[in-house]
C-alpha positions as CSV (number, residue, x, y, z in Angstrom):
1,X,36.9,67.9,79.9
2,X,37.4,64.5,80.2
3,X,37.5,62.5,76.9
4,X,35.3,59.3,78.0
5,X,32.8,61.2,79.7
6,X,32.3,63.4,77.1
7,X,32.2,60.6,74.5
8,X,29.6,59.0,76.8
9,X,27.6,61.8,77.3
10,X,27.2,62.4,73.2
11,X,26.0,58.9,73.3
12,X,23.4,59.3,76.0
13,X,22.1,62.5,75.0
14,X,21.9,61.7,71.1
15,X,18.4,59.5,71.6
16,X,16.9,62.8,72.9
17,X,18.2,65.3,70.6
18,X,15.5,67.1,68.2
19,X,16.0,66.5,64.2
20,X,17.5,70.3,64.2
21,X,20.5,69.4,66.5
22,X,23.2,67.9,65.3
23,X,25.7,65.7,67.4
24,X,28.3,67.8,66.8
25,X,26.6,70.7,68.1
26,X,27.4,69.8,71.3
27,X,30.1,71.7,73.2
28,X,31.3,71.4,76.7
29,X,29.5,74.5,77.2
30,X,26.2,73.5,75.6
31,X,23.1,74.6,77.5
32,X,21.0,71.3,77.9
33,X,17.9,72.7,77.3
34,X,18.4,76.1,75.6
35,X,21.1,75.3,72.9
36,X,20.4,71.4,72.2
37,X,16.3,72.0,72.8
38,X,16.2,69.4,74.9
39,X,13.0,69.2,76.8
40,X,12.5,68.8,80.6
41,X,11.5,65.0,80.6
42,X,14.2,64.1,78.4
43,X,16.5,65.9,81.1
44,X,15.0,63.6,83.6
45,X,15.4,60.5,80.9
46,X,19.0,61.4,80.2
47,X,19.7,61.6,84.2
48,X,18.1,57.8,84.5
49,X,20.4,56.5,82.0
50,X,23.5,58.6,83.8
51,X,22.8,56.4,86.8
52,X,22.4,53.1,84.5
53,X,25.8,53.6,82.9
54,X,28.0,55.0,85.7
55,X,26.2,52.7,88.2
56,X,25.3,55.9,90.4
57,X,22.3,57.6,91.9
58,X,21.5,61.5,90.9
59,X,19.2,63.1,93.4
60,X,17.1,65.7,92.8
61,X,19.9,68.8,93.0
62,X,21.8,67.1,90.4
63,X,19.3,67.8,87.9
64,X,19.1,71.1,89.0
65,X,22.3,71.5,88.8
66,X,23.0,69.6,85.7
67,X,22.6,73.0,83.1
68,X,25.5,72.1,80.4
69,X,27.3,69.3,78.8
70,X,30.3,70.4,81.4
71,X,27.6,70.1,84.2
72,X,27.1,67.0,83.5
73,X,30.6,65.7,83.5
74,X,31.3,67.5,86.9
75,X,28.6,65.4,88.2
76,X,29.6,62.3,86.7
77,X,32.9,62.5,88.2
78,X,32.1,63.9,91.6
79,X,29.6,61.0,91.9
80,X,32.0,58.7,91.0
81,X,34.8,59.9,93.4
82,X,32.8,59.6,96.2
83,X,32.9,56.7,98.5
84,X,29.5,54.4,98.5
């Protein structure tokens, strides 16, 4: 997993964690919603800052597709690898 993502990510998410997850609960293969109980809107708010601080655009399927912590970063990266 790649280091700056991940370190990101943890920053990102940690607004929309609940009072019963800890930060470093978070694994790579953390469930967003079932193991950190984050809720569905909070998905969508953690997706809207994605695009803020990569500069990138998540459609619809990336949510869908964005399940785990490793999700995430596959995203992340494809999006960024991909010309304009």
């Amino acid at each position: 997993m790649a280091t700056e993502y991940y370190t990101q990510l943890l920053v990102i998410i940690k607004p929309y964690l609940p009072e019963d997850v800890a930060l470093t609960d978070i694994k790579e293969d953390s469930h967003l919603l079932d193991d950190l109980n984050i809720n569905s809107a909070n998905l969508v708010d953690i997706m809207l800052d994605l695009e803020d601080a990569y500069d990138i655009i998540l459609e619809n399927e990336d949510l869908e597709k964005m399940q785990t912590v490793s999700d995430a970063i596959d995203i992340i990266k494809t999006k960024l690898d991909s010309p304009s």
